[in-house]
Structure formats: C-alpha cells, structure tokens
N, C-alpha and C positions, 0 to 999 in steps of 0.2 A: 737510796738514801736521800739525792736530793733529789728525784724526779719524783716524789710524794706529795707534790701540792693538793692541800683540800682547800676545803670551801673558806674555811678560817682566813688562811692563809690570803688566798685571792680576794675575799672581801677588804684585808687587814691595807692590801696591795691600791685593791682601788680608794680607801677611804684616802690613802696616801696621798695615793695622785690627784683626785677630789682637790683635796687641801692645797698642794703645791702648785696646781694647776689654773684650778675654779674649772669650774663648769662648762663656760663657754669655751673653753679650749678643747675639751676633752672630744670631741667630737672629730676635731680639725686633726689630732694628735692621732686619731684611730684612721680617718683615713688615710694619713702621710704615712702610716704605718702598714698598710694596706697596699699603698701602692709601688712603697721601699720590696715588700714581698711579694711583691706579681712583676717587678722589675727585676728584680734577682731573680726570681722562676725561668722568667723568661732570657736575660744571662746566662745562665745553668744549662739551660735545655739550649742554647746555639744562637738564639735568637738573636741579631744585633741591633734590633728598633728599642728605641728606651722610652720609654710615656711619662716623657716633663714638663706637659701643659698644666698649667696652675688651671685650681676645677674657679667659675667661673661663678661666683654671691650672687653676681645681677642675675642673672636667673633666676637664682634660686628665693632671691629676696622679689623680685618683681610679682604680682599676682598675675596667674595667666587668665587670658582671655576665652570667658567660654561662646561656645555659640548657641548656646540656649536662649529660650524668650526672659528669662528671669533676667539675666546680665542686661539685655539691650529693653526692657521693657521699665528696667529701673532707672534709664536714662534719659526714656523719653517722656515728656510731661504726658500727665490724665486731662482726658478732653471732655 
C-alpha cells in the first residue's frame, strides 16, 4: 500500500523540495545524504571508521590546470 511510489509521486516529491530548498542546495542535500547511507552501511556491516571530512568547494570551484599547449600557449604572448 505504501511502498507504491510512482513517477507522479516522486516528481510531486522533488517539485517540493525544488521549492523549499532552491536549487543550489539540492545537490549539497543528496550528497549529505549519500554519505549519511554509506556511513550507516558501514556501522551495520562492523566497520568503526566513519567519513566526516567536509568534501572540499576549493577544489572543486578552482579550474584545474592542464598541461596541454592550449593552457600555456594562451599565456604566453605572439611574437
């Protein structure tokens, strides 16, 4: 009876969260939720190491550096 979720349902779920949330959360909120259940996996199964390093923006916002001629050829001035 309750374990009948369809697509209605689960879209009705996300417009929810959408709204209460905004957008930019929603990303943050799925992996904190991701790693709430690989933590308790790992609880469950015996494990006692728990992973509660906060995941790190600067990374991910910084652009990385390639080493291709395009990156360092648009650096250097035309002669």
């Amino acid at each position: 009876m309750l374990g009948n979720i369809g697509f209605g349902e689960l879209l009705l779920i996300l417009v929810v969260l959408l709204l209460v949330f905004g957008s930019s959360k929603l990303p943050q909120l799925g992996d904190a939720l991701g790693r709430s259940i690989k933590n308790f996996k790992k609880s469950v199964s015996g494990d006692d190491s728990i992973d509660v390093t906060p995941k790190k923006l600067d990374e991910a916002a910084a652009p990385k550096q390639g080493t291709g001629t395009a990156a360092t050829s648009a650096a250097e001035p035309k002669r």
